[in-house]
N, C-alpha and C positions, 0 to 999 in steps of 0.2 A: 684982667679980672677973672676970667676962666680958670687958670692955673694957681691963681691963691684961690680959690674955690678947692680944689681938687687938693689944693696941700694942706689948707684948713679940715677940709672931710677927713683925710687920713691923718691928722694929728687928734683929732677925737675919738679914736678907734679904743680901744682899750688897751694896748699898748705895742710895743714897735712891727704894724704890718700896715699895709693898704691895701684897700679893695676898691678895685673897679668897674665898670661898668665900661664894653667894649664899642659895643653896637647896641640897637634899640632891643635886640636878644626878642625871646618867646614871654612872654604874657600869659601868666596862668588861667587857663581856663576852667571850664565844668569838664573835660574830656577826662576821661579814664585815664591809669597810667599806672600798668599792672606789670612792669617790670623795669629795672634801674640796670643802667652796664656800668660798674664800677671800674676806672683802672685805675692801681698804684703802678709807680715808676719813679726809679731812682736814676734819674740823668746825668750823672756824673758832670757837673756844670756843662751839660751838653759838647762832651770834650769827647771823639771817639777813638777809646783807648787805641785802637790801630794807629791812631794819625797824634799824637801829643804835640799839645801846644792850639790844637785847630779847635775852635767852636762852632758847631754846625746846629746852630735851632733849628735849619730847615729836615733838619733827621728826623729831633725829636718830635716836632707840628707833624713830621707827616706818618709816624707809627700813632701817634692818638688819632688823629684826623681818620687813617685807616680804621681803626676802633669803631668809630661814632660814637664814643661814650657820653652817661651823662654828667658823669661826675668824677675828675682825677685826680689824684694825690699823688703829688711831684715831691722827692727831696733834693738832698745835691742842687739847692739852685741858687744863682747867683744874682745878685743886682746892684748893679755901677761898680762893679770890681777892676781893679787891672787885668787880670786873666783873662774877662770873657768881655772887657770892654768897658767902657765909664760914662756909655750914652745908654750900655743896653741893660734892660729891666727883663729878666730871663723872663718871667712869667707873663709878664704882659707878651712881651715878644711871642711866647709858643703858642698862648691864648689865640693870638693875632690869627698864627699862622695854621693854627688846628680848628679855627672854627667856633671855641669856645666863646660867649659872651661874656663873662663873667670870671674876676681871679683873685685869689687875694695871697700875698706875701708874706708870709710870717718869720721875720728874721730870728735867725738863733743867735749868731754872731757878727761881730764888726769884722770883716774879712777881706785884705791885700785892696783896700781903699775903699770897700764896698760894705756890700752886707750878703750874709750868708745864712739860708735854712730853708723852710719847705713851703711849699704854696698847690692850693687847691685851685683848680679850676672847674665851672660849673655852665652845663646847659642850660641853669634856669636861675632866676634870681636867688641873691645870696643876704643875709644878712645875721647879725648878732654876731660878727666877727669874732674873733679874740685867739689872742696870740698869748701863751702860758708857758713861763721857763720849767722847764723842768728841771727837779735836784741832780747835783752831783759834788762827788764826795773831794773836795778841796786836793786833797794828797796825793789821791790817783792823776791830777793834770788832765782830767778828761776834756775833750770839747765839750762847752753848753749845748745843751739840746732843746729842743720844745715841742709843743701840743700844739697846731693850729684846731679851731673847729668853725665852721659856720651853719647856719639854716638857711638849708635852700628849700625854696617855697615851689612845691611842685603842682604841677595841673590839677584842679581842683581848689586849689591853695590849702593841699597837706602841705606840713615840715615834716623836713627829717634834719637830725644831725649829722654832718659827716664832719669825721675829724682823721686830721694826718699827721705821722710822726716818724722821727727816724732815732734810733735810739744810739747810744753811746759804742763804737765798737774796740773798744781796749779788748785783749783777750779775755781777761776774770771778768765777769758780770755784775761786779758791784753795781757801779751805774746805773747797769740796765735795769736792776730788779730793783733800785730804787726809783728809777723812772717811771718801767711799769704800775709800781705800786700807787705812784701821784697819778699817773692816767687812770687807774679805776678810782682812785679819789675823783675826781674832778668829771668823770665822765656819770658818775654816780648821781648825780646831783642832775643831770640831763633830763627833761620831762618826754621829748618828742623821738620817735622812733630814732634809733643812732646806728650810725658805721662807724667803724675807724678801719684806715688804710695805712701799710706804710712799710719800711724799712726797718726792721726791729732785730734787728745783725745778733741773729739765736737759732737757733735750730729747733722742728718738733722735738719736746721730750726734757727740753732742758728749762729749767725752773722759771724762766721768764716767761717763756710760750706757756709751759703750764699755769702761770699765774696770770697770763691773756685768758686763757682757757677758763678758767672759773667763772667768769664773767660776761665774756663774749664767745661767738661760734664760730672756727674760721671756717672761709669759704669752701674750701678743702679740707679733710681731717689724716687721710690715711691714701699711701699711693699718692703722694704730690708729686708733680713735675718740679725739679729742683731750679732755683731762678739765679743762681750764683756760679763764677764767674759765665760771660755770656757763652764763650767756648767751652764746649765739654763740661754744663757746667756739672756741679758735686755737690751741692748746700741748697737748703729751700731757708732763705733768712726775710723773704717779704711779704705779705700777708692781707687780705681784707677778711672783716671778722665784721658781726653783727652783733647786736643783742638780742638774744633769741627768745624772751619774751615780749620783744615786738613785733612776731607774726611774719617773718624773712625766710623764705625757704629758696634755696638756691636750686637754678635752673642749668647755670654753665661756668664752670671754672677752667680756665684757658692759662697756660704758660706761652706768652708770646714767643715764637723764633724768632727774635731779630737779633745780631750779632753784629752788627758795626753802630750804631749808636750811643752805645751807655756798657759798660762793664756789668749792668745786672738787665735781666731779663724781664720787660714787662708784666702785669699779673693781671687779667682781667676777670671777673665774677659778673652773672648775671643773677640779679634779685628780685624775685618777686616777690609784691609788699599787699599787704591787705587791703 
């Protein structure tokens, strides 16, 4: 009875993700809670380019777990796939192992038996799910992409939105700047303070990020530590951004060192919120 419970929950979600609940997690209280650690991280279905073919979650659990964030935004990730296994549910599994109570999956694609796209994990209660395809232009053969976003309910019982995304990486930018352009649609329409986190494979300067820029703040503007490849890397393509008429002014923007886990370099932001 427990698990048609748990499959019935995640078939009402608004469409192909599940969230769940780990542990009995934190309880919003009246306590203050005057600053947010966001990480994005693209975990390479937790595959570390050195070792191919190996999936090591206990890499990626223990680079967020070092963090203590409260709030992650994972792409690259896997669940019930041949590759990385057909018991293992990547996000649950990292949630497990990082501490987080809280996670939800949002598939982009059907992928080598499984499913494939990005998932948020959260310190605090999560709800209003929603998993959102994003466009892509039929001719280029792009992978499908998507918009995860949830409302975590923080101490007090503020919300905020946090939403995550990994954008199309063909060389030309079709895609992407069609993609971007539906993420400020959709994200428009958001009433409650918002982030967005994620992997948006562009560089500062070039018409996607600037068309990020119109809208949201990133955590970093100028002098960014580059997050691409993890050795030696050359490229800054991952990003956490705000909306900057929600009163977000950033305290610390960190390019994680870690180099055997994931081909891109963690990204952490620390926000303080009104």
């Amino acid at each position: 009875m427990r698990y048609r419970l748990i499959i019935i929950s995640c078939f009402l979600l608004l469409s192909f993700g599940c969230s769940h609940r780990l542990t009995p997690g934190i309880v919003p209280g009246d306590e203050a809670m005057p600053r947010l650690r966001i990480l994005s991280y693209n975990i390479h279905h937790a595959n570390p380019p050195s070792k191919p073919g190996v999936i090591d979650i206990s890499a990626i659990a223990g680079v967020i777990k070092q963090q203590q964030p409260d709030l992650v935004a994972l792409q690259e990730v896997d669940s019930h796939t041949n590759r990385s296994g057909k018991t293992i549910n990547e996000a649950e599994e990292i949630a497990k192992q990082s501490g987080m109570p809280y996670y939800f999956f949002a598939k982009a694609i059907n992928y080598d038996g499984g499913e494939y796209g990005v998932a948020i994990l959260s310190r605090y209660p999560i709800e209003e799910m929603t998993n959102e395809a994003l466009p892509t232009e039929e001719s280029t053969r792009g992978e499908h992409r998507t918009l995860a976003t949830v409302t975590a309910i923080l101490p007090g019982q503020k919300k905020i939105i946090f939403a995550c995304t990994h954008l199309d990486a063909q060389g030309k930018d079709t895609n992407r700047f069609l993609q971007i352009k539906e993420i400020v649609r959709l994200l428009e329409k958001k009433d409650h303070p918002l982030i967005i986190a994620g992997d948006f494979n562009d560089t500062p300067g070039s018409r996607v990020v600037n068309e990020l820029d119109k809208y949201f703040t990133r955590s970093c503007i100028t002098n960014c530590a580059f997050t691409i490849p993890q050795i030696n890397p050359t490229q800054t393509i991952d990003y956490i951004a705000y909306r900057a008429s929600n009163g977000f002014t950033v305290t610390e923007h960190t390019v994680i060192d870690e180099k055997y886990a994931s081909d891109h370099l963690p990204v952490l932001a620390v926000l303080k919120i009104k």
